[in-house]
N, C-alpha and C positions, 0 to 999 in steps of 0.2 A: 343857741340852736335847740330846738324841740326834739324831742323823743323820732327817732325812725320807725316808720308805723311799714306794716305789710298789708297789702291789699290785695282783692282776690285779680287772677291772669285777665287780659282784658278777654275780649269775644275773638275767639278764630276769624281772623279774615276770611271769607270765604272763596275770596280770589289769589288767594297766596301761596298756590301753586303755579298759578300761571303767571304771577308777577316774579316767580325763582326763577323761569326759563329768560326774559327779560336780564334780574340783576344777574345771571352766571355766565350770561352772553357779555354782558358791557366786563366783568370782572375779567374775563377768556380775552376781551379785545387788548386790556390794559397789561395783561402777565405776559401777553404774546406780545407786545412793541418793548418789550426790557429784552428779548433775547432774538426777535425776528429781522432789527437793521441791523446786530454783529454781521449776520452771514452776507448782507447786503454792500456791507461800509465798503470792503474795497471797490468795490463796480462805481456804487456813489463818487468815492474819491476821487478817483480817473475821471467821470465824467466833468462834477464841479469845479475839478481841477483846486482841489482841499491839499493843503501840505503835510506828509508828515507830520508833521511838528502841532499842526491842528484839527489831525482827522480825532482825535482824542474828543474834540468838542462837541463830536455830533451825539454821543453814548453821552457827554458829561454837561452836556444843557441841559439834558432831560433831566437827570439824576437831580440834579440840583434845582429846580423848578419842584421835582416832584415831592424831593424829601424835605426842603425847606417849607414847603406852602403846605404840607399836609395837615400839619397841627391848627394852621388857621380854614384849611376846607373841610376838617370835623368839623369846628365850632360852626362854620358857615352853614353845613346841612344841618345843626342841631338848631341854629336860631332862625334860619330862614323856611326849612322845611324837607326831609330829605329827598321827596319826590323830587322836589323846584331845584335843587342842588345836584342830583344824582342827571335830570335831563339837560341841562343846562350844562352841565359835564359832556355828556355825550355829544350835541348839539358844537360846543367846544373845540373837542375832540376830534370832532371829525373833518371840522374847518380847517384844524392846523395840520393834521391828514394828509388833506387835499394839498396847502401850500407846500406841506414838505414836497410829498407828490411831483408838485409841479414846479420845484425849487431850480432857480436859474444860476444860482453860486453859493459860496462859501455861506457870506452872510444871511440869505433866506432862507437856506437849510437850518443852520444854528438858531435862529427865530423861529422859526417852527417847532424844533425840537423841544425850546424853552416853552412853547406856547401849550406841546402836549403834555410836558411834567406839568403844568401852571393847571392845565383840565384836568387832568388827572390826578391831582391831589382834590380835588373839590370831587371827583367823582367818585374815586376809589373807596372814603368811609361814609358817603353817603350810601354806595351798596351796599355796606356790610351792617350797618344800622339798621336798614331797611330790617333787612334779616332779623335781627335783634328784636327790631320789637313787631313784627308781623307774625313770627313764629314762637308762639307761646305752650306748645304742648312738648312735655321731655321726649316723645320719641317723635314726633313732627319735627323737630326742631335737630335732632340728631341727623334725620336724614337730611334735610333739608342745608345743614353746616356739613356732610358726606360729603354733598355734593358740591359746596362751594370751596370744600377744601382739599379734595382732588384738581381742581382747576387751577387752586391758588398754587397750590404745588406743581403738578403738570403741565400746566397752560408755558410754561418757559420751554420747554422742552417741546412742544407742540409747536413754539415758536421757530425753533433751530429746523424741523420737518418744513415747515410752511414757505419761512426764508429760502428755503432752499431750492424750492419748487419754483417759485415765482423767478427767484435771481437767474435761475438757470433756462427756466422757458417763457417768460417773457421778460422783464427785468428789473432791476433795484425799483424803479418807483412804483409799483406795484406794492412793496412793502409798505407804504405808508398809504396808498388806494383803497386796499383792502379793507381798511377802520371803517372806510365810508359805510357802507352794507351795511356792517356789522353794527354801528354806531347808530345806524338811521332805522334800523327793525329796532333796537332794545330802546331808544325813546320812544316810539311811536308806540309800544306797547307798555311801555312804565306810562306814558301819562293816560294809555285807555284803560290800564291794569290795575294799576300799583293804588291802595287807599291807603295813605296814612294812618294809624289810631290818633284819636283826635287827644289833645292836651300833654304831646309829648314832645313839642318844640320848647327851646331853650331862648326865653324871651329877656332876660336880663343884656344890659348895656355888652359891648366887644371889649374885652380889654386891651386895647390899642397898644401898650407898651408892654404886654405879653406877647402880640401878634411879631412886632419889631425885633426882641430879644431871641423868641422860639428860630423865626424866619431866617434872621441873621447869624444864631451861633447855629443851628443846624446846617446851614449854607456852606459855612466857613466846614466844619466838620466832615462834610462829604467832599469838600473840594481840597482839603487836607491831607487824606487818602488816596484822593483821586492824583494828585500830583505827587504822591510819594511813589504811586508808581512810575511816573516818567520820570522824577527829577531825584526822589532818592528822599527816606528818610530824614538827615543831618542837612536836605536845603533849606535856607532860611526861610524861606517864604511856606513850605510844608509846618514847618516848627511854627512858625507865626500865625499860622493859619489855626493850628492846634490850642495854642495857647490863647488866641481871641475866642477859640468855639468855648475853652472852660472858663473863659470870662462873663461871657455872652449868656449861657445856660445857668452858670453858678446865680448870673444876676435873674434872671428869668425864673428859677426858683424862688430869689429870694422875693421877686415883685408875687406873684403868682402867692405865695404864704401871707400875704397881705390885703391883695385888694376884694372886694368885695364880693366879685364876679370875674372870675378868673377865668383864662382860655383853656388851660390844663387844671380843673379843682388837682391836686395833690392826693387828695381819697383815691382819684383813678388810679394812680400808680402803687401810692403805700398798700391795698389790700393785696395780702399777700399772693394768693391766685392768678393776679390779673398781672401784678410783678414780675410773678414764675413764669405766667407764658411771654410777656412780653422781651423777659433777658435769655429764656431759651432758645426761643424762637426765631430771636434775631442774630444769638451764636448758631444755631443752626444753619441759617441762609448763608451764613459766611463759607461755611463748608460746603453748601449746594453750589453758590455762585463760580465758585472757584473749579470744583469738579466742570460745571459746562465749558468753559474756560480750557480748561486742561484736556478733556475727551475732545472736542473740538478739533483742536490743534496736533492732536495725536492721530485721529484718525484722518484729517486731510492730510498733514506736513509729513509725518510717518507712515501709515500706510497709505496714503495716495486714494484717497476716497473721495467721490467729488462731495457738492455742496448737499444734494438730493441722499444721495447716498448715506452722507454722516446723519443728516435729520433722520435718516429712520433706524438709523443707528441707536439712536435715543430711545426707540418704542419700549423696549423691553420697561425701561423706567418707566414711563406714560401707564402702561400697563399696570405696572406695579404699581405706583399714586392709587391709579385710579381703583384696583381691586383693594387697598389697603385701606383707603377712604372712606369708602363705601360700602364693603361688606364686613371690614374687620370694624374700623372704629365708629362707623355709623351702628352697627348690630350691637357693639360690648358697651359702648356709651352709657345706655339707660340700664346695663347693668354690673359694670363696675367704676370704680373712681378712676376719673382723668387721669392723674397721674400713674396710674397701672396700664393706661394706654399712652401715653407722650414715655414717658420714663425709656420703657421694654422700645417701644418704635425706632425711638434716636437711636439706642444701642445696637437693632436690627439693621437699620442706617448703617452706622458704624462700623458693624460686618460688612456691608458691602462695600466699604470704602479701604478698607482693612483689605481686600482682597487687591485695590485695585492699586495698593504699595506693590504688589508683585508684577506689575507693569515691566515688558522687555519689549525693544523694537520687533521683536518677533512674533510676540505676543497672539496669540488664538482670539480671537472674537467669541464663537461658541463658547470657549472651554474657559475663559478667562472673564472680559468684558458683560457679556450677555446675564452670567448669575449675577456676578457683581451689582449689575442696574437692579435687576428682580430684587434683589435685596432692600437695596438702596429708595425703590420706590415703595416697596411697601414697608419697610419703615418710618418713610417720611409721610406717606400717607397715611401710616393709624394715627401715627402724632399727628400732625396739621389739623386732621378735624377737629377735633377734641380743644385744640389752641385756639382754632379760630371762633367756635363755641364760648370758649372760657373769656376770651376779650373782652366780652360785654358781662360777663362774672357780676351777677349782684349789683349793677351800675343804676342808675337814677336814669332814666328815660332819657329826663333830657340832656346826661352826657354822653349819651349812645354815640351819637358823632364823633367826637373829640376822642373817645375810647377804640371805638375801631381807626378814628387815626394811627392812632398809638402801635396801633399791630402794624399797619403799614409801613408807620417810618421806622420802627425797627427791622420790617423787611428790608426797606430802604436802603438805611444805613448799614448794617449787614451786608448786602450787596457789596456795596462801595469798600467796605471792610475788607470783603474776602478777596476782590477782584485786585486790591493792593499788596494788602500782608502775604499771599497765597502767590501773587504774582513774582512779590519783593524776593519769597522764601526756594519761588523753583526757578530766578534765574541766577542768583546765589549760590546754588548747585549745581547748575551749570556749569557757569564760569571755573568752578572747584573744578571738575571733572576734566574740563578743556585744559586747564592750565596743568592738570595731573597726566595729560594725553597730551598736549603739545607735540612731541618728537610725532605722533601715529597724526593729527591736524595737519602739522606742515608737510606729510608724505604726498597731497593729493591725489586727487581719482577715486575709484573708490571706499579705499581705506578711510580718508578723511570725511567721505561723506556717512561713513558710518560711524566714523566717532560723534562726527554733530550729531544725529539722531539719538547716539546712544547719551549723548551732553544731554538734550532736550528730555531724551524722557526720565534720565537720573535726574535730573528739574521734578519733573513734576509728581514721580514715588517721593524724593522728599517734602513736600511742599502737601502730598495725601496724606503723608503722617500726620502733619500738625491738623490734618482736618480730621483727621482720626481723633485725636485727643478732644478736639472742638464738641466732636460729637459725644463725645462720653460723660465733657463735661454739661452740654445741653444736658444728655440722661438725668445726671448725678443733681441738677438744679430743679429739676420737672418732679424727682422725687422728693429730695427735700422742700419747697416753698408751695409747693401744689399740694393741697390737704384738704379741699370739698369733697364733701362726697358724691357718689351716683345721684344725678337727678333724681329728684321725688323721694331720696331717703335722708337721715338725719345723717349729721355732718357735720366736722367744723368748719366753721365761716367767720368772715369777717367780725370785728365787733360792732354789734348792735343794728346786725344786720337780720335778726330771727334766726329762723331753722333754716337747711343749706337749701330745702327747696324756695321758702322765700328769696333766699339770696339769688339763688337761680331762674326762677321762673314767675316771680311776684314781682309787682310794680315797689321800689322803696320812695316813700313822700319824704324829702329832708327839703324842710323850711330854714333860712339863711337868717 
C-alpha cells in the first residue's frame, strides 16, 4: 500500500445549498416512516384484518429490509454514484408508499414495508455522503450537518405529531401517502440540483460474499431482538437467531480482512473517531427508541390523550433537537472538539431522562414531562450533529457510502435493541408490581384499574433507569475514543492520516 497523501478540498459546489433542502427532505421522509405507522398500526390492523400474533410484522419487515441491506446500499451509492442511488431510492420509495397506501391484506402490507426498508437503505447513506463530499468548508459543513442532524434526531418524533393527524382526520393510509409528495419534490430536485464531485465513486468489483454475510447476520440480529420481545429471551429460536448473527458477522470480518475490495474496508470502523461515533450513537438510539415507546403508551393508556394530542406532546423535544442542533452544536463545532460536544450532550440527555424515572400515574405534564423533553432534545441535538459530521471522519471519498451506512445501521440496530431490551425490562416490572398487588388487582372497579396503571408505569420508571445508565455510558465512550480535534486545528487523528484538518476536510488517496 502506498504512502496516504492529502490533497487540497475539492471547489464548493455552488448548488449545495439548495441540494441540502432536497437531501434533508428525503432524510425527514425516512426518520418519519420509523415512528409515523406505530400511531397508525391499530386502525391498519382492524382494517387488513392482521392478527395479533402478526401485526408485529408490519414495524418488523421494514426493520429488517432496512438494517440488513444497508451496508450493501452504502457500497451501492459509492460504486454506482450517490446522486443515481439517492433518486432511485426515493423513486423506490415512494412506489412502495403507494402499495402500502393501497394494501388489500396482510400480505401486501408486509411487502411493501419490506420494499420500503429495501429503498431505504439504498437511500438513507446515499444522502448522507452526498453531504460528505459536497460540503467541504469547517463551518459550511457544520451548519449544513445542524441541520441534517436535528432531523436525524427529531424527524421521529415529528413522526408520532403527523401520525396522529392523519390517523385521526383522515386515516392510516394516509401514512404511507404522504412519502409520495415528499418523495417526488426531493428527486425532482437532487437530479436538477445535486452535482456530484467528479472522481469519487468507488469503482472496484462488489464483494458478493461480504454482501451475503453483512445482509444475512445483520438480518438475523434485528430479528433476534425483535422476537425477544414477543417470545422472550431463553426462546430457542431468539437464541438461534443470536448465535447465527455472531457466526454470520464473525465470518464477514474475517472475509472482509481478506479480499481485495471489500464492502466494509475495516479502516472505516478501526479509526478510532469514527468507532466512537458509531458505538455511541447507536447506545444512544437504544435509549431514544424506548423513551418514544414508553411516553407513547403513558400518555394515551394513562392519561387518556388522544393520538393528535400525544404528537404534540413530543414538541417540547422537537424543539429541543432542533435548537440544540443548530444553534448549540452547529455554532461550538468549528470551535471546540467533538467530543466536548457529544460527551456534555448524552449526559444533558441523560438529565432528562433521569427526570423522567420520577414518572407517577398522576404525574404533571408542565411540571414533570415538558422539562424533561427540553432536556432530552437538546442534549441529543448537540450530540447528533457533531456524530453525524464525524461518520465520514477522515474517510477516502470513495467510502463515503459504506461509512455513512454505518451511522444508519447502527441507528438501526439500536432501534431494534431498545425497543426489545427496554420493552423486555418494563414488562418485567410490571409483572413484579401486579404479583406484589394481587389482593388490591383482584378487588376490581376502580382500585384494580389503578394498580394496572400504576403496574404500567413502575414498567416503565424502571426500564428509564437502564436508559439512564445507556446514556452515561454513550457520554463516558464519546469522551474517551473521540480525540480529533476542532475543524481546521491541529489534533490527534488517525495514523497516517496528516494533520486532523486533513483528516477532516482533505481528500485522503490510498492506492490498494
Amino acid at each position: 500500500m502506498s504512502k496516504t497523501a492529502a490533497i487540497p478540498p475539492l471547489a464548493a459546489d455552488p448548488s449545495r445549498w439548495k441540494a441540502l433542502v432536497f437531501i434533508a427532505l428525503a432524510q425527514l421522509m425516512v426518520v418519519l416512516d420509523a415512528t409515523i405507522v406505530n400511531i397508525a398500526l391499530p386502525s391498519a390492523q382492524t382494517d387488513l384484518g392482521i392478527s395479533d400474533g402478526n401485526r408485529q410484522w408490519v414495524i418488523t419487515a421494514y426493520a429488517l429490509a432496512f438494517g440488513g441491506l444497508l451496508l450493501f446500499g452504502g457500497r451501492i451509492a459509492d460504486k454506482w454514484g450517490r446522486k443515481n442511488a439517492f433518486t432511485v431510492g426515493l423513486i423506490g420509495f415512494a412506489l412502495a408508499s403507494a402499495l402500502g397506501g393501497a394494501a388489500t391484506g396482510e400480505a401486501m402490507m408486509l411487502g411493501a414495508r419490506a420494499l420500503q426498508g429495501a429503498f431505504g437503505a439504498l437511500l438513507a447513506p446515499a444522502a448522507l455522503s452526498l453531504l460528505a463530499v459536497m460540503f467541504t468548508d469547517a463551518k459550511e459543513r457544520a451548519k449544513a450537518f445542524g441541520i441534517y442532524g436535528a432531523i436525524a434526531g427529531g424527524g421521529g418524533a415529528v413522526g408520532l405529531i403527523l401520525g396522529g393527524f392523519l390517523t385521526e382526520y383522515l386515516n392510516w393510509r394516509w401514512t404511507f401517502f404522504v412519502n409520495i409528495p415528499f418523495a417526488i419534490v426531493a428527486a425532482i430536485g437532487a437530479w436538477f440540483v445535486i452535482r456530484e464531485p467528479a472522481g469519487s465513486r468507488n469503482r472496484a468489483p462488489l464483494d458478493i460474499p461480504g454482501v451475503v454475510l453483512s445482509t444475512l447476520g445483520l438480518v438475523a440480529l434485528v430479528y433476534g431482538f425483535t422476537r425477544a420481545e414477543s417470545a422472550g429471551w431463553s426462546d430457542a429460536t431468539t437464541v438461534g437467531m443470536f448465535v447465527a448473527s455472531a457466526v454470520l458477522l464473525a465470518a464477514f470480518v474475517g472475509v472482509e480482512s481478506k479480499v481485495k475490495s471489500p464492502l466494509l474496508p475495516l479502516r472505516v470502523l478501526l479509526e478510532r473517531n469514527r468507532g466512537g461515533v458509531y458505538l455511541s450513537l447507536g447506545l444512544a438510539v437504544i435509549s431514544m427508541f424506548g423513551l418514544f415507546l414508553f411516553l407513547t403508551y403513558y400518555l394515551q393508556v394513562v392519561k387518556g390523550f388522544s393520538p393528535v394530542k400525544t404528537g404534540f406532546a413530543f414538541l417540547p423535544m422537537i424543539v429541543g433537537m432542533i435548537t440544540g442542533s443548530t444553534q448549540i452544536g452547529a455554532r461550538l463545532m468549528t470551535r471546540v472538539p467533538p467530543r466536548l460536544l457529544m460527551g456534555p450532550g448524552f449526559l444533558v440527555a441523560a438529565t432528562g431522562m433521569l427526570l423522567l424515572t420520577q414518572l407517577e400515574v398522576g404525574s404533571s405534564y408542565p411540571a414533570l414531562i415538558l422539562p424533561a423533553q427540553l432536556l432530552l432534545g437538546l442534549g441529543m441535538g448537540t450530540a447528533f450533529m457533531p456524530a453525524m459530521s464525524l461518520a465520514t471522519h477522515g474517510v477516502n471519498p470513495a467510502d463515503a457510502g459504506v461509512a455513512s451506512a454505518m451511522v444508519n445501521t447502527s441507528q438501526q440496530v439500536g432501534g431494534a435493541i431498545g425497543t426489545a431490551l427496554l420493552n423486555t425490562i418494563a414488562a418485567s416490572a410490571t409483572t413484579a408490581y401486579l404479583t406484589d398487588h394481587a389482593a388490591e388487582a383482584a378487588a376490581g372497579g376502580a382500585a384494580a384499574k389503578l394498580v394496572q396503571a400504576q403496574a404500567m408505569v413502575e414498567g416503565y420508571s424502571s426500564a428509564i433507569w437502564w436508559a439512564v445508565g445507556i446514556l452515561v455510558t454513550s457520554s463516558a465512550i464519546a469522551l474517551t475514543l473521540i480525540n480529533t480535534g476542532r475543524p481546521g486545528a491541529g489534533g490527534p487523528v488517525a495514523s497516517g492520516s496528516g494533520s486532523a484538518e486533513d483528516a477532516e476536510f482533505k481528500v485522503p488517496v490510498i492506492a490498494h
